[in-house]
C-alpha positions as CSV (number, residue, x, y, z in Angstrom):
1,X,-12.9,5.4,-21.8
2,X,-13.3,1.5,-22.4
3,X,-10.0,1.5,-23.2
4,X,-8.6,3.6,-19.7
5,X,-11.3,1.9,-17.2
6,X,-10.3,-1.3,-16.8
7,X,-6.7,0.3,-16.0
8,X,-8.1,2.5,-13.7
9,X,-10.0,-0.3,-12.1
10,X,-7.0,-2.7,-11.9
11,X,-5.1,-0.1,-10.4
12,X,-7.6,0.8,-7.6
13,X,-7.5,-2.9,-6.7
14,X,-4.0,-2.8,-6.1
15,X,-4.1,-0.1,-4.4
16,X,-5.9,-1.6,-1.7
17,X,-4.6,-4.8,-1.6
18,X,-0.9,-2.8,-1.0
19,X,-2.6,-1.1,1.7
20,X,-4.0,-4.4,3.1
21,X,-0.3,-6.0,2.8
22,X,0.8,-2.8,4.8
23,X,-1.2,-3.7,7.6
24,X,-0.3,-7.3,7.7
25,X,3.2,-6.5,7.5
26,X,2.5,-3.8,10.7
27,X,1.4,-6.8,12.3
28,X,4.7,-8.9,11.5
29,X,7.2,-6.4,12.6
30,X,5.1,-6.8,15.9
31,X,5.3,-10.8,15.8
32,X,9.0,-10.8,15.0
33,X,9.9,-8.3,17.9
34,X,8.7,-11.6,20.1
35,X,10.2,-14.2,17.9
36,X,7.4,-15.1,15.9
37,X,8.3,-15.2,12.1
38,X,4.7,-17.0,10.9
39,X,3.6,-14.2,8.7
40,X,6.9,-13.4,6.8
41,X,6.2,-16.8,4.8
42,X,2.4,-15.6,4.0
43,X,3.7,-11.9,3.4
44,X,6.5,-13.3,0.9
45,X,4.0,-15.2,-0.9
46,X,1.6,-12.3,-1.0
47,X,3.6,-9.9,-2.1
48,X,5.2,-12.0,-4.4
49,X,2.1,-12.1,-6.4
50,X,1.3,-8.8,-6.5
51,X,4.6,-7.9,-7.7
52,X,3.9,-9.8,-10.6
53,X,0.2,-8.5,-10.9
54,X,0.8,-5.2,-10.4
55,X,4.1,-4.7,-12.5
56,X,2.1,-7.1,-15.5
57,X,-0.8,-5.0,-15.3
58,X,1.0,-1.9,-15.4
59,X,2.9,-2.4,-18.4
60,X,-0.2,-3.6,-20.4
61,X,-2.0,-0.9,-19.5
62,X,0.5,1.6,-20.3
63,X,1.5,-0.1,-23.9
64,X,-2.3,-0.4,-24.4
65,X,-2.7,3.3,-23.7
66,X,0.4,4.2,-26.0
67,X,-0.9,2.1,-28.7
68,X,-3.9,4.0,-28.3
69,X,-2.3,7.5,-29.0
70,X,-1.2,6.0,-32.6
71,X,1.8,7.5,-33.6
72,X,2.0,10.3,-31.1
73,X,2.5,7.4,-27.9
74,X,6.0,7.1,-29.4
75,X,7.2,10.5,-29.2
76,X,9.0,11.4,-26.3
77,X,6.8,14.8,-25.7
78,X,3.9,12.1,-25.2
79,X,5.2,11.3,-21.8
80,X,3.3,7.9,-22.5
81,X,7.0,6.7,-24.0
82,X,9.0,7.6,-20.9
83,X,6.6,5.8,-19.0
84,X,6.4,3.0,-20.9
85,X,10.3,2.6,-21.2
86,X,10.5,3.0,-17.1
87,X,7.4,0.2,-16.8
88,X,8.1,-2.2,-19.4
89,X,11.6,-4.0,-17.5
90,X,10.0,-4.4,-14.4
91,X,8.3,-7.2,-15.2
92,X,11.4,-9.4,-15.2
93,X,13.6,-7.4,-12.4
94,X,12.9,-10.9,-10.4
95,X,12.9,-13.4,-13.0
96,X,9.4,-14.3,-15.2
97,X,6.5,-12.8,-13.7
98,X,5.4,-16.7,-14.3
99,X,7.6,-17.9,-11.5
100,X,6.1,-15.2,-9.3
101,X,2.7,-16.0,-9.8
């Protein structure tokens, strides 16, 4: 479980910072529909970073759990290497998650 947790946790967090970016984006939409475009730049930065958290976190999490397995996180019946193939480019769809952050 020490292993899973702090995965668990991590992805709980974003969970609820996505749903608090929802709601400021709600808000936008409603700005820009009277010409107001001051929380696009705060919503690009925001979810800027938590593209870079979120797609970080869950490809360490998911080789961490893989590596875990031992042998059996490579197979393909696992479903752990699937899901690590499909995780680990999205890192660096945008560029280094450094330039994100």
């Amino acid at each position: 479980m020490e292993i899973i947790a702090p995965w668990l946790a991590t992805g709980l967090v974003i969970g609820f910072t996505s749903h608090l970016i929802s709601s400021l984006a709600q808000k936008a939409i409603i700005q820009i529909e009277k010409k107001d475009f001051k929380l696009l730049d705060v919503l690009h930065h925001l979810t800027s970073g938590v593209k870079a958290f979120s797609t970080d976190s869950a490809y360490r999490g998911i080789d961490e759990m893989r590596q875990s397995c031992g042998g059996a996180g490579f197979t393909m019946a696992s479903g752990i290497a699937q899901f690590w193939a499909d995780t680990s480019t999205m890192p660096t769809f945008e560029g280094v998650n450094v330039v994100m952050y």
